[in-house]
VOTOR-602792 format. One record per residue (C-alpha): residue in three letters; residue number from 1; y negated, x, z negated. Coordinates in steps of 0.5 Angstrom, whole numbers. Each point is the difference from the previous one (the first is absolute). Layout:
N
> resn/resi/y/x/z
> ALA/NUM/Y/X/Z
...
This chain:
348
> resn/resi/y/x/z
> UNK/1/224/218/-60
> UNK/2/-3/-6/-3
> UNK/3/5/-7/-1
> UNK/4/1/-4/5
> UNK/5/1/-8/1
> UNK/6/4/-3/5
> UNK/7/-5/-2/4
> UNK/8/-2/6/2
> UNK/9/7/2/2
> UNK/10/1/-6/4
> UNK/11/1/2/7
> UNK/12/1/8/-2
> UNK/13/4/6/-1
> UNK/14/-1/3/-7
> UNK/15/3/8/1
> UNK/16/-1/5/-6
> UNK/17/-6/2/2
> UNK/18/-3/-7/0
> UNK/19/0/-6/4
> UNK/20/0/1/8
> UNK/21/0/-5/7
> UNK/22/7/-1/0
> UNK/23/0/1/8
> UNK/24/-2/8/-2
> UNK/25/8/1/-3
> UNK/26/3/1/6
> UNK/27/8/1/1
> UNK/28/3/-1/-7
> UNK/29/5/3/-5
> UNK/30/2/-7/-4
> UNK/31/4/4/-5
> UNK/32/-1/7/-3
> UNK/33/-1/4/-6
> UNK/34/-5/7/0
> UNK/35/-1/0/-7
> UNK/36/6/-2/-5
> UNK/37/6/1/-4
> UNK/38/6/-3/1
> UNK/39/6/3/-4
> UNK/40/4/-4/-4
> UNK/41/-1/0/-7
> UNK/42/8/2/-1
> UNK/43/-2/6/4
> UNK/44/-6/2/-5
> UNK/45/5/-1/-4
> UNK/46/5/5/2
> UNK/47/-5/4/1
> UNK/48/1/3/8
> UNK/49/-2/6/1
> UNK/50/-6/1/5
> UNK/51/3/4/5
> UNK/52/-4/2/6
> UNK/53/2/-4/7
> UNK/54/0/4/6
> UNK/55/4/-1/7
> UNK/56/6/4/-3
> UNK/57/1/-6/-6
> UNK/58/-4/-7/3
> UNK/59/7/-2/3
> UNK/60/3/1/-6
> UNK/61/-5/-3/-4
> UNK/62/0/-6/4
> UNK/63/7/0/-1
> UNK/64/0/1/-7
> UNK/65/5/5/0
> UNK/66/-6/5/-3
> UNK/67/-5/-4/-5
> UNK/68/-7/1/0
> UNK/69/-6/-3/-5
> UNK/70/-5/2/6
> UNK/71/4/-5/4
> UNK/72/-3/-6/-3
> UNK/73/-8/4/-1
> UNK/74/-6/-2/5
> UNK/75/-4/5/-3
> UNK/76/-3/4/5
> UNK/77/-7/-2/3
> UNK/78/-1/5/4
> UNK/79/7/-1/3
> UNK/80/-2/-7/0
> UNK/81/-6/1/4
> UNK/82/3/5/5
> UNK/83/6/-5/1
> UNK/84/-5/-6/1
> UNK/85/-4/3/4
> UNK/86/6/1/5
> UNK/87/0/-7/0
> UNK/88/-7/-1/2
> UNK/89/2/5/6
> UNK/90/6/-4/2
> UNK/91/-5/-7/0
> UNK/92/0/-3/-6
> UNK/93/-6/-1/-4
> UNK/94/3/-4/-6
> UNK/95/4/0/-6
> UNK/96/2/-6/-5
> UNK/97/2/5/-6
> UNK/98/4/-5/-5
> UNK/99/1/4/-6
> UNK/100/0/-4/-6
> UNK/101/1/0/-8
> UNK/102/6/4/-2
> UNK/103/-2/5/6
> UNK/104/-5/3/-3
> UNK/105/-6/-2/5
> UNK/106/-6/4/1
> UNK/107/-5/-3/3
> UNK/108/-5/6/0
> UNK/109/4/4/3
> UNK/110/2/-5/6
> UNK/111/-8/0/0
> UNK/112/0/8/1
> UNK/113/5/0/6
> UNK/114/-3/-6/5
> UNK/115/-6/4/-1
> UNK/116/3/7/3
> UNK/117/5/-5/4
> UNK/118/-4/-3/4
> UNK/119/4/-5/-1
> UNK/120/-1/-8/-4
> UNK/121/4/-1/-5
> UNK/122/1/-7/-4
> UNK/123/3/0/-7
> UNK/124/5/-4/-3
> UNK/125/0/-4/-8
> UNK/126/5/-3/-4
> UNK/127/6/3/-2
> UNK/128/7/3/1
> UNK/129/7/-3/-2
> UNK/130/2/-1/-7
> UNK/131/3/7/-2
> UNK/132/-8/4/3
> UNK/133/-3/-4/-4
> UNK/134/-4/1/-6
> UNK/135/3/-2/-7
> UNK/136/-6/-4/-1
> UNK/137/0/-5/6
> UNK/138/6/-3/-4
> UNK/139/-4/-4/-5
> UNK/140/-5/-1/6
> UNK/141/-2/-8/3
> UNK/142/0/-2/8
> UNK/143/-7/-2/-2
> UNK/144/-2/9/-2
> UNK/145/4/2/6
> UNK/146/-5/-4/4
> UNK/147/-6/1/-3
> UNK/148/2/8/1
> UNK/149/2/0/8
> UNK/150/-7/-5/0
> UNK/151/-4/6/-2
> UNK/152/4/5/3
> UNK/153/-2/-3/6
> UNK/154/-8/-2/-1
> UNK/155/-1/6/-5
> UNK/156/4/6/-1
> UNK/157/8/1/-1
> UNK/158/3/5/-5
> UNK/159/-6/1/-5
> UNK/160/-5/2/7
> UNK/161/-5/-3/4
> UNK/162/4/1/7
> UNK/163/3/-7/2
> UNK/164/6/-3/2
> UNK/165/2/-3/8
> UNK/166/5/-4/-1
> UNK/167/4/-2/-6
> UNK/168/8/3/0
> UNK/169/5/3/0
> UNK/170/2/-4/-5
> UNK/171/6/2/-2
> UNK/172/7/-5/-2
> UNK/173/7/1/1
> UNK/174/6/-4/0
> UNK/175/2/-3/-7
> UNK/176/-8/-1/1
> UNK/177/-3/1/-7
> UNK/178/-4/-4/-4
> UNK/179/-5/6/0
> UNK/180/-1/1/6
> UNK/181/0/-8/2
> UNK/182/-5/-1/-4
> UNK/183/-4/6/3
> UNK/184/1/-4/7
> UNK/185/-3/-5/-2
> UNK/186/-6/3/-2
> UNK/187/0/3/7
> UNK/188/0/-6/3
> UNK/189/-6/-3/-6
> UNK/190/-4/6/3
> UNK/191/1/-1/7
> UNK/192/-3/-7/-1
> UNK/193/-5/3/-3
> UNK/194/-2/5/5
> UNK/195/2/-1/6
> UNK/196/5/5/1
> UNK/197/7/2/3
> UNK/198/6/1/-5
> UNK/199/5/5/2
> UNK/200/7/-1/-3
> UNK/201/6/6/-2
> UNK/202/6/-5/0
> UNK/203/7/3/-3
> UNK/204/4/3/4
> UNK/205/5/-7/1
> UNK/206/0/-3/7
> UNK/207/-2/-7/-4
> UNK/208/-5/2/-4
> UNK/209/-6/1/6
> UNK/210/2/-8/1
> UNK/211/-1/-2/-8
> UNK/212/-6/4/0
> UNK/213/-3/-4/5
> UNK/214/2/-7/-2
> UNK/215/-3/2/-7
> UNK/216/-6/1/4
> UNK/217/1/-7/4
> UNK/218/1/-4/-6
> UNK/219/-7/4/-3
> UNK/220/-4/-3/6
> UNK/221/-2/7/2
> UNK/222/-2/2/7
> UNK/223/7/3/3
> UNK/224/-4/3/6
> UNK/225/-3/5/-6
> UNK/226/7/2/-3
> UNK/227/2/6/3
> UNK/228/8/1/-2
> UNK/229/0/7/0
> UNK/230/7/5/1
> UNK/231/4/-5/5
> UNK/232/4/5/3
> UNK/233/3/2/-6
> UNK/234/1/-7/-2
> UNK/235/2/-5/6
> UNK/236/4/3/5
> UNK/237/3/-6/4
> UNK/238/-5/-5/4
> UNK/239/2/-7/-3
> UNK/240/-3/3/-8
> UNK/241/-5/3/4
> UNK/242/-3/-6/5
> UNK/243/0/-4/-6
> UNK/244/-3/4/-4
> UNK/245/-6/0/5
> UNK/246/1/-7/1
> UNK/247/-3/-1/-7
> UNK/248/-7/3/4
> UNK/249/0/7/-5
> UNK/250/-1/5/4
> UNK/251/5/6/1
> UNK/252/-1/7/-2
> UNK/253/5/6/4
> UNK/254/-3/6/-4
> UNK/255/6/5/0
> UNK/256/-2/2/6
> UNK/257/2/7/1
> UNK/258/7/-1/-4
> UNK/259/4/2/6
> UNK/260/7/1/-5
> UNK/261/4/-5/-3
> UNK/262/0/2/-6
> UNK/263/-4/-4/-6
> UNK/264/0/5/-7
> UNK/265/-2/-8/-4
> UNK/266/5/-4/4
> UNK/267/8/0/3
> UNK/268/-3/-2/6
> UNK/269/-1/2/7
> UNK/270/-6/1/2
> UNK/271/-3/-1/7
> UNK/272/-4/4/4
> UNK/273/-6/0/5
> UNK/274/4/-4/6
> UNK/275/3/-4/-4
> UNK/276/-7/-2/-4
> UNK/277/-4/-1/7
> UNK/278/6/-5/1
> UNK/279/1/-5/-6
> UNK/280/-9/-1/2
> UNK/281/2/-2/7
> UNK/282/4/-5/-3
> UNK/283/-6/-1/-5
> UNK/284/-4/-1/7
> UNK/285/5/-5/4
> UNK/286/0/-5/-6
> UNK/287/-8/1/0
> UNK/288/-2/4/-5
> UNK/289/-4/5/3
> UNK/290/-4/-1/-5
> UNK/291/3/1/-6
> UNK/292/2/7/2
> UNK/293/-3/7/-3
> UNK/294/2/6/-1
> UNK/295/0/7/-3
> UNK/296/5/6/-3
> UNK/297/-1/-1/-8
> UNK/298/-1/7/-1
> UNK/299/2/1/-9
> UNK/300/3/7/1
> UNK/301/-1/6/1
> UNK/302/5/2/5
> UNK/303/-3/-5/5
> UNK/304/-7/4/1
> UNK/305/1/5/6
> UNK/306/-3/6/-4
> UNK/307/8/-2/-4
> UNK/308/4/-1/6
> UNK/309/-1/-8/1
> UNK/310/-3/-4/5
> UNK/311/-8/-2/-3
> UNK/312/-5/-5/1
> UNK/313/-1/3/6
> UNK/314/8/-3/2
> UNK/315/-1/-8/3
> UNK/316/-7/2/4
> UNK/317/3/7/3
> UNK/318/8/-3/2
> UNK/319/1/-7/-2
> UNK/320/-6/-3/4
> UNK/321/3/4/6
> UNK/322/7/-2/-1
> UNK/323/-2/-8/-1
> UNK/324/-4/1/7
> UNK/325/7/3/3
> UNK/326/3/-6/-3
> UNK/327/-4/-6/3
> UNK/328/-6/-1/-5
> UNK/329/-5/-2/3
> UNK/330/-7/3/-1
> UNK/331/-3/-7/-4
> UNK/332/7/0/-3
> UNK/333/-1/7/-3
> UNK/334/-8/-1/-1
> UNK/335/2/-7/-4
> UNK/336/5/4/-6
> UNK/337/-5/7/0
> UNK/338/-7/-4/0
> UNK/339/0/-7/0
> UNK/340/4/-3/-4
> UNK/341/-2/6/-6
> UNK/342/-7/-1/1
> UNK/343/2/-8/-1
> UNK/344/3/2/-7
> UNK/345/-4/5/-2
> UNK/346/-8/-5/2
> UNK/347/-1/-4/-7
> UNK/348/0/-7/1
């Protein structure tokens, strides 16, 4: 694929396999990985054993009563294109596959697997949080990091020439460190540059979302294109949440299909589905329709169904029928799977 400039995204999608008329993504999944890496580097460390995940030892593995480096390896493309596949048999047609520095990209591979889905796929740029990131960004300026995510989305990212969608997940955490303030910025420096959406991994505090989104305000940058991404691991009480979306950032439930309360990262109790489909009508009674979007996160192993999970197929098979048993009405169902992506992922 040749360079673009924005120009001629302006007013389109830009998927692995080029640039598409946004009305072609359909339903859509904001916030998955296909391709991707995310074992914590004391895990590397430590040296976990790879031990096969069968229905006989995911809960376990879930649980973390038994330890498998596998858990935290997306690696299988014919696995992967199969589980998407039931996806787009479920009535999905898109998926935002956020895999950024640190979690070991493959934009070639993500290329291969829309080709056999079927299914578009819109790439991620930029980097992770601090620990996943590369040594060699520490010396690095806000100005480098946005001339890099300008290029992954006009040329080609990681060292290819398939390009990059939307800008994220950049990844921060509670302290926020320099590095990874510096490469927010950045973010913020390429989306002027191109146009494009930026998806934030904000730390796993309940006031970190809303100091990520005032940092955005007092940059000048466009809230309706901040997608804060992993709410329901963060906020759980409706006065953090309403006035986060008051700042006008739009909010992203994407552990759908985590059902159990137990949260591996955190000493929190996690929502499940119901209690889910409930925080985003309280969204909608403050008027934030909108600014509402969902998706599963899948970046484990033992969330795809050929490991005992749930897959990508789970929202558009059993979370849509729910939200309609629950009152959502079908332009309210249309706004979070279809309009409201299409809106963030069309270049402006």
């Amino acid at each position: 694929m040749s360079k673009l400039d924005r120009l001629a995204l302006k007013g389109r999608a830009q998927t692995v396999l080029g640039v598409v008329d946004a009305d072609a993504l359909g339903p859509t999944l904001m916030h998955e990985h296909v391709i991707c890496d995310i074992t914590p580097p004391k895990y590397v460390a430590a040296g976990i054993e790879d031990v096969e995940i069968a229905l006989c030892n995911c809960w376990q593995i879930n649980y973390g009563q038994k330890r498998s480096g596998l858990k935290t390896k997306l690696n299988q493309q014919d696995i992967a294109v199969n589980e998407i596949r039931e996806m787009v048999a479920a009535g999905g047609r898109t998926i935002v596959e956020l895999t950024s520095g640190g979690l070991k990209p493959d934009p070639r591979g993500l290329a291969d697997i829309s080709r056999a889905s079927g299914a578009h796929i819109v790439m991620g740029c930029g980097h992770y949080v601090h620990d996943f990131q590369d040594q060699r960004n520490h010396a690095r300026g806000v100005e480098d990091f946005a001339s890099e995510m300008i290029s992954q989305v006009l040329e080609g990212a990681w060292g290819t020439d398939v390009r990059a969608g939307i800008i994220g997940e950049i990844g921060c955490q509670l302290p926020w460190t320099n590095l990874e303030r510096r490469v927010m910025q950045g973010a913020i420096l390429a989306q002027r540059e191109t146009g494009a959406t930026i998806n934030v991994h904000p730390g796993r505090h309940e006031d970190q979302p809303q100091e990520v989104a005032e940092f955005f305000l007092k940059q000048g940058a466009p809230m309706d294109r901040m997608v804060m991404s992993h709410i329901d691991r963060t906020i759980f009480d409706e006065d953090r949440l309403l006035r986060l979306a008051d700042t006008g950032c739009v909010i992203e439930f994407d552990l759908f299909g985590m059902e159990q309360s137990y949260y591996s990262h955190a000493d929190i109790d996690m929502p499940n589905d119901a209690v889910r489909l409930r925080l985003m009508r309280a969204l909608i009674k403050r008027g934030h329709l909108e600014q509402i979007v969902i998706s599963h996160d899948i970046c484990h192993r033992t969330r795809l169904t050929r490991f005992g999970g749930h897959g990508y197929q789970h929202i558009f098979a059993n979370v849509i029928p729910m939200m309609r048993r629950r009152g959502y009405s079908e332009t309210e169902i249309d706004t979070i799977i279809v309009r409201t992506p299409k809106r963030l992922l069309t270049f402006v």
